[in-house]
C-alpha positions as a Python dict, from the first residue, in 0.01 Angstrom:
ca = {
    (1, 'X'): (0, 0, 0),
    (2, 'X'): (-242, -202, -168),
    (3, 'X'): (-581, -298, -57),
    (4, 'X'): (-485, -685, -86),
    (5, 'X'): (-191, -639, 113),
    (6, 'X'): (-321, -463, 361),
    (7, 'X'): (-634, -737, 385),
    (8, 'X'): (-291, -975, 446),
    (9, 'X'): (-174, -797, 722),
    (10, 'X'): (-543, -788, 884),
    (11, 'X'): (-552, -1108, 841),
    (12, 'X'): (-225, -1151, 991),
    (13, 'X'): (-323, -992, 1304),
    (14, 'X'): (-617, -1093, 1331),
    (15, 'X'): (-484, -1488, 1375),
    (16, 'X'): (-169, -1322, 1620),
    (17, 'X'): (-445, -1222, 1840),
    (18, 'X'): (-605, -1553, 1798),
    (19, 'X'): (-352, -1719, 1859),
    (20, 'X'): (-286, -1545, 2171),
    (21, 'X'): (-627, -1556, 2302),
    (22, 'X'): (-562, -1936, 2240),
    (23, 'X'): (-270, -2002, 2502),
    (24, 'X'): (-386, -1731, 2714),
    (25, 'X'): (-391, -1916, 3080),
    (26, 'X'): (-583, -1877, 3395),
    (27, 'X'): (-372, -1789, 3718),
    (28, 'X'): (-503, -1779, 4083),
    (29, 'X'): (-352, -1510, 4353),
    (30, 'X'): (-510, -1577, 4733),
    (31, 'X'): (-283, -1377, 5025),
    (32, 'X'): (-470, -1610, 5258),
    (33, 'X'): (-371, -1949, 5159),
    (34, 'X'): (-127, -1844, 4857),
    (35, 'X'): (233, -2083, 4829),
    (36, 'X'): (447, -2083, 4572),
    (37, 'X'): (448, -2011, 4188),
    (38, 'X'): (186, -2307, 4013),
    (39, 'X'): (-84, -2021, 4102),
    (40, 'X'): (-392, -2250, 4022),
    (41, 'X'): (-751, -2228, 4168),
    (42, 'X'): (-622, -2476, 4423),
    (43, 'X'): (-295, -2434, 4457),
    (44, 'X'): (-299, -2006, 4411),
    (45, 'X'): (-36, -1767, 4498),
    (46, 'X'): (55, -1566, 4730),
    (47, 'X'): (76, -1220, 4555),
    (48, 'X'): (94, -1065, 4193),
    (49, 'X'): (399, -1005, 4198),
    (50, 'X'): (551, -1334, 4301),
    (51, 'X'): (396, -1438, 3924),
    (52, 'X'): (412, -1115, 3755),
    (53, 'X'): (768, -1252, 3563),
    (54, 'X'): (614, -1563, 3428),
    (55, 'X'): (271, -1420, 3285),
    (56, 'X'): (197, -1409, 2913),
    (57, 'X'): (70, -1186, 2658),
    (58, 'X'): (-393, -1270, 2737),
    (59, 'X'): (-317, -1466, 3094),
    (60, 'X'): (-613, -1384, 3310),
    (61, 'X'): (-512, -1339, 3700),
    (62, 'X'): (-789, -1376, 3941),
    (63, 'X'): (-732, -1247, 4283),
    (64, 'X'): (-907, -1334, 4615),
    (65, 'X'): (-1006, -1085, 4911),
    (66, 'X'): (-740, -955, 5137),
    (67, 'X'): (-470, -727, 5138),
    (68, 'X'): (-187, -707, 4910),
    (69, 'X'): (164, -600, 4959),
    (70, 'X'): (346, -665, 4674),
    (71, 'X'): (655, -903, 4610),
    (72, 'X'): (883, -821, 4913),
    (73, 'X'): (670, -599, 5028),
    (74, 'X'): (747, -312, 4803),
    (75, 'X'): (397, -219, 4743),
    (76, 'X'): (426, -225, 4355),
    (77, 'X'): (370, -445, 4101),
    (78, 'X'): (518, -399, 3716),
    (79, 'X'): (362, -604, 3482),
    (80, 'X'): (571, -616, 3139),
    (81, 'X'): (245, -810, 2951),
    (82, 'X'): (-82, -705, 2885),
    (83, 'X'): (-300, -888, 3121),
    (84, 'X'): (-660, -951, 3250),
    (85, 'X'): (-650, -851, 3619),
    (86, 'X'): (-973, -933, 3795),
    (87, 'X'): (-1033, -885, 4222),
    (88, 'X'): (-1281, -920, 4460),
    (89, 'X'): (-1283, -1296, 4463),
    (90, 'X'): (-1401, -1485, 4764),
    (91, 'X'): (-1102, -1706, 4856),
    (92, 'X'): (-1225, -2014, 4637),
    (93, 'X'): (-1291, -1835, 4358),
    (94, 'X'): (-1646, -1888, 4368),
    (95, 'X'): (-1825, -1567, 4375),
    (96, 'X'): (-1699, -1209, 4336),
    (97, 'X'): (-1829, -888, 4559),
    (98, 'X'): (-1545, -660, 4483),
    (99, 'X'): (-1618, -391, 4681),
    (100, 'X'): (-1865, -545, 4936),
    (101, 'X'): (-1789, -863, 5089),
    (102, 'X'): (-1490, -976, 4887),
    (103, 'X'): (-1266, -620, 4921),
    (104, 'X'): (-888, -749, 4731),
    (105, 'X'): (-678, -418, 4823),
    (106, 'X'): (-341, -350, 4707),
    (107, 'X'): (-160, -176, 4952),
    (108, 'X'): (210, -159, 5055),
    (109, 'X'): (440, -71, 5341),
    (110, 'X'): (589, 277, 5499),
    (111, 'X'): (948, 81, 5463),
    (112, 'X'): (1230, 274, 5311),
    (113, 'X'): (1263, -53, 5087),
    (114, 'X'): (968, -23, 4943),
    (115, 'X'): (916, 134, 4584),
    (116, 'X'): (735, 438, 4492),
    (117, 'X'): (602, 349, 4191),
    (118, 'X'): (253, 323, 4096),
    (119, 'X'): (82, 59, 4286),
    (120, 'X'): (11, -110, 3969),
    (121, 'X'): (169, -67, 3631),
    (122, 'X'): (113, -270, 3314),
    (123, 'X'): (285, -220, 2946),
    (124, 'X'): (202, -378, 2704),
    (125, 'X'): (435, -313, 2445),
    (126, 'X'): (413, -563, 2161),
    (127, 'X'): (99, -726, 2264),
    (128, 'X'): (-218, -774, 2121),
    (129, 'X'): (-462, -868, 2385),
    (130, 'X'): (-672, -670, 2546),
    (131, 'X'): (-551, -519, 2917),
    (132, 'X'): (-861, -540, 3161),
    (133, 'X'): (-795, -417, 3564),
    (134, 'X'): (-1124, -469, 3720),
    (135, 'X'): (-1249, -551, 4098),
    (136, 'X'): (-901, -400, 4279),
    (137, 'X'): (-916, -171, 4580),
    (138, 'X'): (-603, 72, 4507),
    (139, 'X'): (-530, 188, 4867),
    (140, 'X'): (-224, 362, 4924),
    (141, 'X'): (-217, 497, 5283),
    (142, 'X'): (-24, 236, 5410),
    (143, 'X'): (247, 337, 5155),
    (144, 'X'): (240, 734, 5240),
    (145, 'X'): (442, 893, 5473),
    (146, 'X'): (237, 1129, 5757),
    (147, 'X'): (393, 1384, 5937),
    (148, 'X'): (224, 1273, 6279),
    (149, 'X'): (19, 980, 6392),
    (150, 'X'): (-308, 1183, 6321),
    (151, 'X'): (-213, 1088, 5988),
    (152, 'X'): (-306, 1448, 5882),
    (153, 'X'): (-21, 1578, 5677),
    (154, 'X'): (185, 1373, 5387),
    (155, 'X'): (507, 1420, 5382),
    (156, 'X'): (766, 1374, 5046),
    (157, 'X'): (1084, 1315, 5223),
    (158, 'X'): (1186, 993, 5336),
    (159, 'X'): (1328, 1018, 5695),
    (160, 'X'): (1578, 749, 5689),
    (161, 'X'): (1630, 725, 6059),
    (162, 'X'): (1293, 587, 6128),
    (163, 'X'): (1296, 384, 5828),
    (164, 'X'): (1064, 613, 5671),
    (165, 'X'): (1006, 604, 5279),
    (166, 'X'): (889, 886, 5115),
    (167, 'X'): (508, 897, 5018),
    (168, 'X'): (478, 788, 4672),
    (169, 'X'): (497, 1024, 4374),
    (170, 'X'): (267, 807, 4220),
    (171, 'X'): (-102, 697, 4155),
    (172, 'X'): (-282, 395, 4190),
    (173, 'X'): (-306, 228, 3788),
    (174, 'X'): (-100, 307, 3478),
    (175, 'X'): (-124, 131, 3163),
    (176, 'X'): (127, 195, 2858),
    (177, 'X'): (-39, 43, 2578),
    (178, 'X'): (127, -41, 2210),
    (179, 'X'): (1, 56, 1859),
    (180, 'X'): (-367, -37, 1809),
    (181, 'X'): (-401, -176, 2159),
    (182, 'X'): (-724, -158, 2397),
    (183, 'X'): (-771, -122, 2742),
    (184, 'X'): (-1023, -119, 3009),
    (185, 'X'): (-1027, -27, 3335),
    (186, 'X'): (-1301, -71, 3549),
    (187, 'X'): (-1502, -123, 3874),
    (188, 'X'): (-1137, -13, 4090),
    (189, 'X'): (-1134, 279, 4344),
    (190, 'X'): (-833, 452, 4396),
    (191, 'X'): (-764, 621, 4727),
    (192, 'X'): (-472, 809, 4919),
    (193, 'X'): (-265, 844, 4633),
    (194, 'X'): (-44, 1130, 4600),
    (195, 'X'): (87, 1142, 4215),
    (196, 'X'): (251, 1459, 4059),
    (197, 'X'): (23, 1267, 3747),
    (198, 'X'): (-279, 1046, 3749),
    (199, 'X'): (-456, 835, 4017),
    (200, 'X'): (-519, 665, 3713),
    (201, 'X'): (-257, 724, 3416),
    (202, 'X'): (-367, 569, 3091),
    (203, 'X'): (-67, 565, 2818),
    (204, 'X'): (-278, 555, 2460),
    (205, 'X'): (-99, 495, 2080),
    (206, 'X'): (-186, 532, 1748),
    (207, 'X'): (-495, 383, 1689),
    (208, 'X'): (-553, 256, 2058),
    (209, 'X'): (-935, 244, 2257),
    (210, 'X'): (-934, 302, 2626),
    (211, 'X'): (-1222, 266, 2850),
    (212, 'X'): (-1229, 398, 3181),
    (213, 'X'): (-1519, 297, 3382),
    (214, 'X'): (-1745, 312, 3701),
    (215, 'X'): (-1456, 377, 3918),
    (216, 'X'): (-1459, 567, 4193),
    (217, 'X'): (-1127, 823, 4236),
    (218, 'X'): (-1144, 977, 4535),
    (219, 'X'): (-880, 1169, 4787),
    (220, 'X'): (-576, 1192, 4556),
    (221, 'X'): (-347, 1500, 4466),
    (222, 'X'): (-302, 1574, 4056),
    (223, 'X'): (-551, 1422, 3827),
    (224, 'X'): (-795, 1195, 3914),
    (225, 'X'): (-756, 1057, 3591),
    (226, 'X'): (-497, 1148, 3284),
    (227, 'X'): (-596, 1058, 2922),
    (228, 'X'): (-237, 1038, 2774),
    (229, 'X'): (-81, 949, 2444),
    (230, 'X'): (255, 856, 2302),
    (231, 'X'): (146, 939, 1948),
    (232, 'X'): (111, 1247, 1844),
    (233, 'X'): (80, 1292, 1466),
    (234, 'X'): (93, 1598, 1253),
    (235, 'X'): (-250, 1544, 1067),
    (236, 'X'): (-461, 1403, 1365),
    (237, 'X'): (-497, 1091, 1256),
    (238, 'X'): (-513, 769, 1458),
    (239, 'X'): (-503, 957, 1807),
    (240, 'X'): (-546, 764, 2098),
    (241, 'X'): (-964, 753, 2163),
    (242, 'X'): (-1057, 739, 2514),
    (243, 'X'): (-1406, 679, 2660),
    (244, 'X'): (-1441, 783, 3020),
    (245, 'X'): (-1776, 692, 3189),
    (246, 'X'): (-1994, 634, 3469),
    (247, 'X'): (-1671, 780, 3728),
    (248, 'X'): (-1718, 903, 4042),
    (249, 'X'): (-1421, 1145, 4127),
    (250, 'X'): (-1365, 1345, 4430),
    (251, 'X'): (-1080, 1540, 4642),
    (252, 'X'): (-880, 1592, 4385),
    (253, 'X'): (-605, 1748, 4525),
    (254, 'X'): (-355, 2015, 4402),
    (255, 'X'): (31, 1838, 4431),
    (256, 'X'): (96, 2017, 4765),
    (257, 'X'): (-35, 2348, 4942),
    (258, 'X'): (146, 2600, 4719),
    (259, 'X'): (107, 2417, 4414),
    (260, 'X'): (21, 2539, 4067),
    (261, 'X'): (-61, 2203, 3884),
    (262, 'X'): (-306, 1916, 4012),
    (263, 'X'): (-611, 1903, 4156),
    (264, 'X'): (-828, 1815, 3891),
    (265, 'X'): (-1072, 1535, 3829),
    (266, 'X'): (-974, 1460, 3503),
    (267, 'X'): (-715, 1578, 3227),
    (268, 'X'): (-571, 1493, 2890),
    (269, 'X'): (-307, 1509, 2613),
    (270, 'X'): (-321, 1713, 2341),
    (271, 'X'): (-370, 1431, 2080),
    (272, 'X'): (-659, 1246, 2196),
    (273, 'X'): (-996, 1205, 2115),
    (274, 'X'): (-1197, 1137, 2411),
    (275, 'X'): (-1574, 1153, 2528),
    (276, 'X'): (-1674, 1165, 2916),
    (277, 'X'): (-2005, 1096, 3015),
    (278, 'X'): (-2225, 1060, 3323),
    (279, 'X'): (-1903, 1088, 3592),
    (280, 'X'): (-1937, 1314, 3908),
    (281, 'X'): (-1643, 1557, 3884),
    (282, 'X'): (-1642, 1712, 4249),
    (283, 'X'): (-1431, 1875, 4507),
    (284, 'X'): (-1114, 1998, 4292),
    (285, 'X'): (-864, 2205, 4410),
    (286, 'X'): (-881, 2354, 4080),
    (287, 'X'): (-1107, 2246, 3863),
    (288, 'X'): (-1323, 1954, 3707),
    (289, 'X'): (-1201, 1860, 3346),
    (290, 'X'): (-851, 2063, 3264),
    (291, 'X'): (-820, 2077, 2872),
    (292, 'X'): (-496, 2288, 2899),
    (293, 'X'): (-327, 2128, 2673),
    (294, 'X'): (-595, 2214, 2375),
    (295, 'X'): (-739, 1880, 2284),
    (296, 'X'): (-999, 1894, 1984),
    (297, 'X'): (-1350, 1766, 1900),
    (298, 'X'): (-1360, 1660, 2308),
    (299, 'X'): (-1724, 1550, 2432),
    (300, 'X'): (-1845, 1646, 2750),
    (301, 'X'): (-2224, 1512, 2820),
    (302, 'X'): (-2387, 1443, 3107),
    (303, 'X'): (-2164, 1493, 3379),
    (304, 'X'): (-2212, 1652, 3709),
    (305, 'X'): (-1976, 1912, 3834),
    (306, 'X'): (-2011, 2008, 4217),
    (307, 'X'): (-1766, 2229, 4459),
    (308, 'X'): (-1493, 2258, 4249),
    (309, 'X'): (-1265, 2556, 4328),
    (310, 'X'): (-1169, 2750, 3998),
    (311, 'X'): (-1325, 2641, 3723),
    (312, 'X'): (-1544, 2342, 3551),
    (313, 'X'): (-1379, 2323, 3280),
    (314, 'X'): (-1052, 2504, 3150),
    (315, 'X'): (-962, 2521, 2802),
    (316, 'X'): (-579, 2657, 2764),
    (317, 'X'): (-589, 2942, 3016),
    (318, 'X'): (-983, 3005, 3002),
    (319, 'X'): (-1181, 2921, 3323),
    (320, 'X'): (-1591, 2841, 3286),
    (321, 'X'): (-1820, 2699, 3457),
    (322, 'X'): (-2092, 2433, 3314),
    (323, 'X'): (-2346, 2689, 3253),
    (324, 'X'): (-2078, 2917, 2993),
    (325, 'X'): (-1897, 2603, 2863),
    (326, 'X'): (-2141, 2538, 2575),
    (327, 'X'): (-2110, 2871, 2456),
    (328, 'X'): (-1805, 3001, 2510),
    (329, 'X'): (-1599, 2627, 2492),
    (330, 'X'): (-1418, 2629, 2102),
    (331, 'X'): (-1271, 2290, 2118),
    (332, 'X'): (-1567, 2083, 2275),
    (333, 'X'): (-1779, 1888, 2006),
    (334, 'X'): (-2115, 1978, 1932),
    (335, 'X'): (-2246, 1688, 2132),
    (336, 'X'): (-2152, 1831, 2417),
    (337, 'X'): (-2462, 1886, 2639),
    (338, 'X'): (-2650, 1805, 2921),
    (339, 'X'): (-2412, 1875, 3187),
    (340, 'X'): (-2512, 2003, 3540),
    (341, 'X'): (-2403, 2127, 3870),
    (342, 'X'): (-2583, 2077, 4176),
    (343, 'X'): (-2450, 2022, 4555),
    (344, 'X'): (-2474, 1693, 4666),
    (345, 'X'): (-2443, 1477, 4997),
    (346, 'X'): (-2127, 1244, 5050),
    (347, 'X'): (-2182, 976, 5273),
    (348, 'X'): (-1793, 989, 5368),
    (349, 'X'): (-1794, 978, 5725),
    (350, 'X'): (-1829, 1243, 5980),
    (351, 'X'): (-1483, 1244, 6116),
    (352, 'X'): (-1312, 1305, 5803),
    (353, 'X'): (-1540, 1519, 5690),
    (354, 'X'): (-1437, 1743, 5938),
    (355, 'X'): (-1099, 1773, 5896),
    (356, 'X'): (-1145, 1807, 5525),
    (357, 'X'): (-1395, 2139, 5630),
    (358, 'X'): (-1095, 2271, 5864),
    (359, 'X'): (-814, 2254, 5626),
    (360, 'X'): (-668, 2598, 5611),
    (361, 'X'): (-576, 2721, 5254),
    (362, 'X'): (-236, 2863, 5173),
    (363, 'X'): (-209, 3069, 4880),
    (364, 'X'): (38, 3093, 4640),
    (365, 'X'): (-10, 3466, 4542),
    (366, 'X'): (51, 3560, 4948),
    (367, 'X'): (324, 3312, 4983),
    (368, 'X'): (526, 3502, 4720),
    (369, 'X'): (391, 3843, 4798),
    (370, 'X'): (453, 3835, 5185),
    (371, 'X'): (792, 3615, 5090),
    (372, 'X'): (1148, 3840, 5241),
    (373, 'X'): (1476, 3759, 5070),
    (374, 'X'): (1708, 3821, 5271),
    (375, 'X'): (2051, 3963, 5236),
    (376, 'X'): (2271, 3691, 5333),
    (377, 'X'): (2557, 3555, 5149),
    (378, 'X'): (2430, 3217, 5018),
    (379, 'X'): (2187, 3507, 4848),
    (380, 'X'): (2458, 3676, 4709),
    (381, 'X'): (2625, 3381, 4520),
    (382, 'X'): (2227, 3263, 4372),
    (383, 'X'): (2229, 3641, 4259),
    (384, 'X'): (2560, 3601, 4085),
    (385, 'X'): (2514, 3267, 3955),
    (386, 'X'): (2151, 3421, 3784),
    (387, 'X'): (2004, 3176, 4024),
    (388, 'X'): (1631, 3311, 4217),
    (389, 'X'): (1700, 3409, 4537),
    (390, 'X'): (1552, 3249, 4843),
    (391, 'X'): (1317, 3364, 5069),
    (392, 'X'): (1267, 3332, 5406),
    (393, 'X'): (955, 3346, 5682),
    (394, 'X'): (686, 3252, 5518),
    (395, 'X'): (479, 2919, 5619),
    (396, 'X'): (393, 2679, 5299),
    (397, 'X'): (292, 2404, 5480),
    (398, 'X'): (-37, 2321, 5536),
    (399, 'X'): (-254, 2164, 5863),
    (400, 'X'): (-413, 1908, 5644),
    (401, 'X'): (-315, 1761, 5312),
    (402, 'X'): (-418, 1432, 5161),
    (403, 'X'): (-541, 1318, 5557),
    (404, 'X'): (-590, 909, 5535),
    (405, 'X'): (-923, 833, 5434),
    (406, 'X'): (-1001, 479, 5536),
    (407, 'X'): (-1146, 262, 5316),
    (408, 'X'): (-1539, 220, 5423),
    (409, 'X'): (-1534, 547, 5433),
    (410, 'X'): (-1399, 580, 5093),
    (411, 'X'): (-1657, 277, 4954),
    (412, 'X'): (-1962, 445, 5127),
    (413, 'X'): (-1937, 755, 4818),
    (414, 'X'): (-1950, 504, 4563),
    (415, 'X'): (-2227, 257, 4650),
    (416, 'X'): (-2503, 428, 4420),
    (417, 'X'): (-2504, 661, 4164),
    (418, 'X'): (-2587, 1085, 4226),
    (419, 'X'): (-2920, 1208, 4126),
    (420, 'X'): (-2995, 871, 4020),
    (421, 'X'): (-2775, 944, 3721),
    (422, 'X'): (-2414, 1045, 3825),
    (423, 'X'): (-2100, 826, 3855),
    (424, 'X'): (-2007, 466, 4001),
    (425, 'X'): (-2226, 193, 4140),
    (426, 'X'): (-2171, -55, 4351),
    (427, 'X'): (-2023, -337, 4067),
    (428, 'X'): (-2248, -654, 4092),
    (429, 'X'): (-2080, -1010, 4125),
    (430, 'X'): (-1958, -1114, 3778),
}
């Protein structure tokens, strides 16, 4: 390709995004006085997802304080363009105190008609704007399923009878961008979500930027955060670059009390490039930053590990902690320094606090090793069929797992950085 047609197709996109930046329209979401679809500053709507079909490639949403169910109810909203999503709004639009005065949560309902998707999802296939979700309270409590009122226990099956949906395979964000597109996501906390995945999935291409930032993650089984990409080329080039800064992550837990996978702070794909600076990576059920998957020329500086389980950081099936990483890491950059771990104070609240300490932990190892298969029939045929057999006996379950954390308590662990240094802050009105 030649240099002047390639300055034609630059300049080609280039006046696309222009042009999209031009129509790009404001909308206005208030739960409190929301009606209808015009979803002006005066006239707003009701909820996301009443609008979500008519927005554009650029619209900006604005949201207002209050609590968010999604369109029916379903406690999900899919958004097909890439949009500018900004909370904490007070209800005329005036000021913004997103996690302070003006809290906008996005919740959901227990109902077995609700969905189990992620609470928000946005792909942006085919667009060219940039995708911004700042100011939103992810909260998904309402949405799990608990195995008693103590609310102490998730559980993954639906119970029909009651009208019970399971709790939600699924984090709080996920973005899916397209080829060359950009994303940030920032100012959000994302609580009581129970994902196989990410609390917060991000979907890179070739040649996309994604900025995750002064968030705070905190009680959520898998990753805190997942760095993923669609595009992975032979020769490295164009992967997927992610920034991820100024996060505050914490109880990150594994997918359920016998699992083998989760319970990280963050994660990523094998063909990204990404750089993580200044977060608090804390209180994994494994580990802090899980590089199984063998990404390259990753940067790690600045960051402050604390209580996690098994490792800092893992690179394939290598565990260290921050004091061997710079030494015995091969695919972390050479920029990779300054990192520290020291115990530090969460504000959380004393009652949960406590049942966090009194969780009792169920390994896997003594699950299998104390497991009996017995010699039943059913056994027989699974032994035939080259299928495992199945044991018997043995208690998986656990007397805590993902317990609700309510959402003070949540905001209370986020409010000022650690050390001075560490994580998320308290976002000021914008």
């Amino acid at each position: 390709m030649t240099n002047r047609v390639m300055q034609v197709l630059c300049a080609m996109a280039v006046l696309v995004g222009m042009s999209a930046s031009a129509q790009a329209a404001d909308y206005y979401v208030s739960v409190a006085r929301g009606r209808g679809k015009v979803a002006s500053k005066e006239q707003p709507a009701k909820d996301l997802g009443n609008i979500a079909s008519q927005l554009k490639d650029g619209d900006v949403v604005h949201v207002a304080q209050g609590t968010y169910l999604g369109r029916g109810d379903s406690g999900a909203d899919l958004v097909p363009v890439a949009i500018r999503l900004l909370g904490g709004y007070s209800d005329d639009f005036s000021k913004r105190d997103p996690w302070g005065q003006f809290k906008t949560i996005f919740a959901g309902t227990n109902a077995v008609s609700g969905s189990t998707d992620y609470r928000l999802a946005i792909t942006a296939k085919g667009c060219t704007s940039e995708v911004v979700v700042s100011g939103i309270i992810f909260d998904n409590g309402p949405r799990n399923r608990y195995t008693d009122a103590n609310k102490l226990v998730i559980a993954r099956q639906a119970d029909m009878a009651r009208n019970e949906n399971a709790t939600p395979e699924a984090g709080g964000i996920r973005v899916t961008l397209d080829k060359q597109g950009k994303a940030t996501i920032e100012n959000n906390v994302v609580m009581n979500t129970a994902p196989t995945g990410g609390a917060i999935a991000a979907w890179g291409h070739h040649g996309t930027q994604i900025v995750v930032r002064n968030n705070l993650i905190i009680n959520n089984t898998g990753e805190g955060i997942f760095a993923l990409s669609v595009w992975h080329p032979r020769d490295a080039q164009g992967n997927a670059s992610f920034v991820i800064e100024n996060n505050t992550v914490l109880f990150s837990w594994k997918h359920d009390a016998i699992a083998t996978y989760g319970g990280n702070a963050l994660k990523m794909d094998t063909d990204v490039t990404l750089v993580a600076r200044n977060n608090v990576f804390a209180f994994g059920d494994y580990g802090g930053v899980d590089n199984i998957k063998r990404a390259k020329g990753m940067t790690l500086k600045d960051n402050l590990f604390a209580a996690n389980k098994l490792y800092d950081y893992r690179e394939f099936n290598t565990n260290m902690t921050v004091a061997k990483l710079e030494d015995e890491a091969e695919l972390l950059s050479k920029e990779t320094l300054g990192n520290v771990t020291q115990p530090i104070k969460l504000p959380v609240g004393e009652r949960w606090a406590n049942i966090y300490a009194s969780r009792v932990e169920v390994s896997r190892a003594a699950v299998d090793s104390a497991a009996k298969v017995p010699n039943t029939g059913a056994n027989a045929l699974r032994g035939m069929l080259g299928l495992p057999l199945q044991a018997t006996g043995v208690r998986t379950d656990a007397n805590v797992w993902l317990p609700l954390l309510e959402v003070d308590d949540a905001l209370r662990t986020g409010q000022t950085p650690y050390l001075g240094k560490y994580g998320c802050r308290r976002p000021t009105g914008q």
